[in-house]
C-alpha positions in Angstrom: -14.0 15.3 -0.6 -11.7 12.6 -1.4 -12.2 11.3 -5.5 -11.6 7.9 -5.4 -9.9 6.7 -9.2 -9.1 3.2 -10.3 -5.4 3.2 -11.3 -4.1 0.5 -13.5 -2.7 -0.8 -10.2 -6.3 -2.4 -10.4 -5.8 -4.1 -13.6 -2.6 -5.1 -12.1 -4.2 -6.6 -9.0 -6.3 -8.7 -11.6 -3.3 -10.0 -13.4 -1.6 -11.3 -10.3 -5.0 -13.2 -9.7 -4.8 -14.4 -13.1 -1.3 -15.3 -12.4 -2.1 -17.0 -9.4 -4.3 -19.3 -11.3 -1.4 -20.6 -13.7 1.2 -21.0 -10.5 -1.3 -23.3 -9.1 -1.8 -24.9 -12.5 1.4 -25.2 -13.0 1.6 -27.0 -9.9 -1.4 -29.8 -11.3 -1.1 -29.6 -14.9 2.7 -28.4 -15.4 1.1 -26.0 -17.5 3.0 -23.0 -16.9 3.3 -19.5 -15.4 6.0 -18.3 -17.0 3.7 -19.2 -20.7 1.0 -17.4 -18.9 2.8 -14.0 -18.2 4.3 -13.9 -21.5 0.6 -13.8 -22.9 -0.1 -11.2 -20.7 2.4 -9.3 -21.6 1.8 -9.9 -25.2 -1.7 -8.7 -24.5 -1.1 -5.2 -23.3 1.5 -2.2 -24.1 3.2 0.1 -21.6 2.4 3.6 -21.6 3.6 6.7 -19.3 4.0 5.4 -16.0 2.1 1.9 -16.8 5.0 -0.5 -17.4 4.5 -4.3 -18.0 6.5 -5.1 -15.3 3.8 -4.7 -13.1 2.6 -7.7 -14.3 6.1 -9.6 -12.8 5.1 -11.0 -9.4 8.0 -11.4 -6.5 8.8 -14.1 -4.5 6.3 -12.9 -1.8 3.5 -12.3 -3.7 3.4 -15.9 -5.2 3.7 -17.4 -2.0 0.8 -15.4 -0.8 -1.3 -15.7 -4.3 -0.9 -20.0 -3.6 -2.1 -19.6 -0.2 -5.0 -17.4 -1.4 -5.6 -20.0 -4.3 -5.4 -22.8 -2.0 -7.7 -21.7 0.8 -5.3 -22.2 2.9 -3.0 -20.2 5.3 0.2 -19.5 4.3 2.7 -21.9 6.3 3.9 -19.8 9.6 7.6 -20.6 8.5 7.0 -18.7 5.6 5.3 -15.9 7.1 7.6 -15.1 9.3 10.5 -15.0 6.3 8.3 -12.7 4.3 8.1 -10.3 7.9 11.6 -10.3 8.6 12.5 -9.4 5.0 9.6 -6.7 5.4 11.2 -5.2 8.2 14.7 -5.6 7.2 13.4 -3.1 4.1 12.4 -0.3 6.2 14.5 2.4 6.4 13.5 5.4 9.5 13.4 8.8 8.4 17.2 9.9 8.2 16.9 12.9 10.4 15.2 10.5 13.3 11.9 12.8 12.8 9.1 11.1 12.2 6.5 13.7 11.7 6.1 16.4 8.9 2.9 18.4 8.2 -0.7 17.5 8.6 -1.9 19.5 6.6 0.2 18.1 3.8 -0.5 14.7 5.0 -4.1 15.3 4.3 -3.7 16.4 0.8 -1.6 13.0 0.0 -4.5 10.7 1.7 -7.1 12.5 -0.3 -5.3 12.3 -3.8 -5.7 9.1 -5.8 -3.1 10.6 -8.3 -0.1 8.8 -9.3 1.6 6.0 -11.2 -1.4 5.3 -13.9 -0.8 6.2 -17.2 -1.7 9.5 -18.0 0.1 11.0 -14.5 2.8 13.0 -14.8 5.8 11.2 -13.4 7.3 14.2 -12.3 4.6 15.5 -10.1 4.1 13.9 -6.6 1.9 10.5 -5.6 -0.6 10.6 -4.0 -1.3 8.0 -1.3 -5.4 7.7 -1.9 -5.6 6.3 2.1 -9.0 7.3 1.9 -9.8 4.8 -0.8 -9.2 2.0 2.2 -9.6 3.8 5.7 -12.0 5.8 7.5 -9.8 8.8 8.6 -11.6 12.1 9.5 -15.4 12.8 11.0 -15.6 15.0 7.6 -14.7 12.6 5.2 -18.0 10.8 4.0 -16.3 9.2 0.8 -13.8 6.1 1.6 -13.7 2.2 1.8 -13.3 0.0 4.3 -11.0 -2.6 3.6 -8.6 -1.6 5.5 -9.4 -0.6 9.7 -10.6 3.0 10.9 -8.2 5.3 11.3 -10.1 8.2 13.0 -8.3 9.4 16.3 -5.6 7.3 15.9 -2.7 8.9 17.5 -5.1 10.2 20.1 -5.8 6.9 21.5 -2.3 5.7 21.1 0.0 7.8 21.7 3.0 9.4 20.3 5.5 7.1 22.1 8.9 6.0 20.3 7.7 2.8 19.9 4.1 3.7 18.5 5.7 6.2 16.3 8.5 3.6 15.0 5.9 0.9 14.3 3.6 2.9 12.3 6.3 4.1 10.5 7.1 0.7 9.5 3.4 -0.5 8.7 3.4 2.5 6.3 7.0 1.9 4.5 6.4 -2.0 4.1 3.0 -3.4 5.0 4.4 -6.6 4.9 6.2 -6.5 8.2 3.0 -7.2 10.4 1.1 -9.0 8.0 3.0 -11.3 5.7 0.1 -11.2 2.7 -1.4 -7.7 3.4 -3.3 -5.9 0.6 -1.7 -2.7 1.9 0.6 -0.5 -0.8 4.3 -0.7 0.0 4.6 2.8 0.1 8.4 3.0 1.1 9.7 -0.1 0.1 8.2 0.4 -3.3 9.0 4.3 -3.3 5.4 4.9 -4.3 5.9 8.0 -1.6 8.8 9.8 -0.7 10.2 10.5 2.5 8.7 13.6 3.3 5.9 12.5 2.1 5.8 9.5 4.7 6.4 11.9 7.5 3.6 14.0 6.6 1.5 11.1 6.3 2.7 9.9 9.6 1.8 14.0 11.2 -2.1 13.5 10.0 -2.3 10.1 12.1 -0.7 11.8 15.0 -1.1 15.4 15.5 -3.5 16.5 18.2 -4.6 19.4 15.2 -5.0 17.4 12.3 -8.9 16.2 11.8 -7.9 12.3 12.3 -8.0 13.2 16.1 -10.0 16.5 15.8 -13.5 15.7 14.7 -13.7 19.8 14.5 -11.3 20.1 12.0 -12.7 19.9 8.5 -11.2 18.0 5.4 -10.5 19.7 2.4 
């Protein structure tokens, strides 16, 4: 069964918020962001994998913490320059082979391990998919803010084009959603390659128990 852990990616999620508050201060009060990330920073202390430049925002995500501060929708011009810049980021697998092992693939959406503190940086990431997707019939522990996954290359397909766009919504959520929640998992090398593809063989293959409901999860 998939072990859901909060990583200090959480914590980080909280700062941005936090950070969102001061951009759109800034903007009313000329208070300051930058003042309000140098607290933060003075506030805390990297260790292991946990560095304090998770707390650093880019361009995108401060664009898309104002929108969410406003209530508002982020302006479509801006959108669509976050997007192209997502998919300008995505590199395809550099054998032209999307898929790797299931059964690996499985293994990497049930482990929550990775970049916190007290992981060993040179051990594999896990992707924690579970934490966000249903994926398998077997699976009763996972979340649901992201969409179903279950029989997902079973009701699409394995065309190119499927193949290529999943790809991409895996490397860089950002390219179909300019604000998603999603992890970046290529752009921000949170997996590696052959870890995408195997990740990419569990949504796909006929054997793997996203489109076998017979197949049990481990």
């Amino acid at each position: 069964m998939n072990t859901l852990r909060i990583a200090p990616l959480a914590t980080v999620m909280a700062l941005s918020l936090l950070s969102a508050n001061a951009v759109a201060a800034d903007q009313v009060t000329g208070t300051g962001h930058d003042a309000v990330v140098k607290e933060l920073k003075a506030s805390f202390s990297e260790k292991g994998m946990a560095k304090l430049s998770r707390i650093d925002q880019s361009a995108m995500q401060r664009e898309c913490s104002l929108a969410e501060m406003s209530g508002k929708p982020l302006p479509k011009a801006q959108a669509e320059k976050i997007m192209a810049e997502a998919r300008a980021s995505v590199k395809p697998p550099a054998d032209g082979k999307y898929l790797g092992d299931w059964k690996a693939g499985e293994k990497i959406a049930q482990s929550g391990k990775g970049w916190q503190y007290s992981d060993n940086p040179a051990k594999p990431a896990g992707g924690n998919c579970y934490a966000c997707h249903d994926m398998s019939k077997g699976e009763i522990s996972y979340g649901n803010i992201g969409p179903s996954l279950r029989h997902y290359g079973k009701t699409r397909g394995t065309s190119q084009k499927v193949l290529e766009y999943t790809w991409s919504k895996i490397y860089n959520s950002h390219t179909t959603s300019a604000c998603s929640v999603m992890p970046r998992f290529g752009a921000a090398g949170l997996l590696t390659e052959a870890q995408l593809k195997d990740v990419m063989a569990l949504l796909f293959d006929a054997h793997s128990p996203v489109n076998d409901d017979s197949v049990k999860v481990h």
